[in-house]
Steps between C-alpha positions, in 0.01 A plus 500: 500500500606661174500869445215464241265333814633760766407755237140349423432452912620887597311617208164348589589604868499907367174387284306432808613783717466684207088377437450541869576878511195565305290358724269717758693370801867594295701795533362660157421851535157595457295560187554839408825505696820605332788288567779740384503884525710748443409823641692802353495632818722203679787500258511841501554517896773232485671690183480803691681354819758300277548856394519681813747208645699561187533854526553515882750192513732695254595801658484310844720217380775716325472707851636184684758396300676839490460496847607146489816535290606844675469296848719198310756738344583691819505137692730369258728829518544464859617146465141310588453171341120543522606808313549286191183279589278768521591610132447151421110455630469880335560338159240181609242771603483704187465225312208383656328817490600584147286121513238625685432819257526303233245248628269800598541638164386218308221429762337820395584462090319178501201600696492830284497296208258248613271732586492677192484144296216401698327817413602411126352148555173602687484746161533233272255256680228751538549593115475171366220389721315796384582351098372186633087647452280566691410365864226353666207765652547593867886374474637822626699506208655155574519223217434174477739208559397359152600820344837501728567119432432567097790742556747224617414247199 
């Protein structure tokens, strides 16, 4: 079978699946449903712990390596291999932390920033909507989707 027919088969394959999510019995969400949301409220809890583990890992992971390298210096001094060793995890340990932070930091930069852009977009939707004219009586507010399609044309 060529690539072209594998191509053609999978495709109509993802088609089908694809046309029988829509139906009742599917896994479509409801009418009305959302299927994405971003609540301001979850990204700010998981910024704010990225935040706390950042500024708690810090002081607690320069704590252990002093206490780390002190341990491995006087080892070493009094003629202990595992003096040497010790030093040698020390040196694997802050750079995994000095990982960590750096990981925690940009955890809660992006989720700052995609929170505020999401604001920016929600914004920019509701403003243009708003240019679109005016919606149906007894919409709530809400407009058409012939006025949202025209939007996408």
């Amino acid at each position: 079978m060529s690539f072209e027919e594998e191509w053609a088969a999978e495709m109509a394959a993802v088609t089908m699946r694809l046309n029988q999510a829509d139906s009742t019995g599917g896994s479509a969400p409801a009418a009305g449903s959302a299927d994405y949301v971003v609540e301001d409220d979850d990204l700010g809890t998981i910024g704010h712990a990225a935040n706390g583990l950042f500024n708690g890992l810090q002081p607690a992971g320069k704590h252990a390596s002093a206490a780390s390298e002190s341990a491995g210096s006087s080892l070493k001094g009094d003629g202990f291999d595992t003096g040497a060793a010790l030093s040698g995890v020390n040196k694997t340990w802050e750079t995994q932390v000095k990982t960590l932070l750096q990981a925690c930091a940009h955890i809660s930069n992006h989720l700052d920033y995609t929170k505020k852009s999401n604001k920016a977009n929600d914004d920019w939707i509701g403003a243009r909507l708003r240019i679109v004219g005016p919606v149906a009586p007894g919409s709530e507010g809400a407009v058409s989707a012939s006025k949202i399609s025209q939007l996408f044309r």
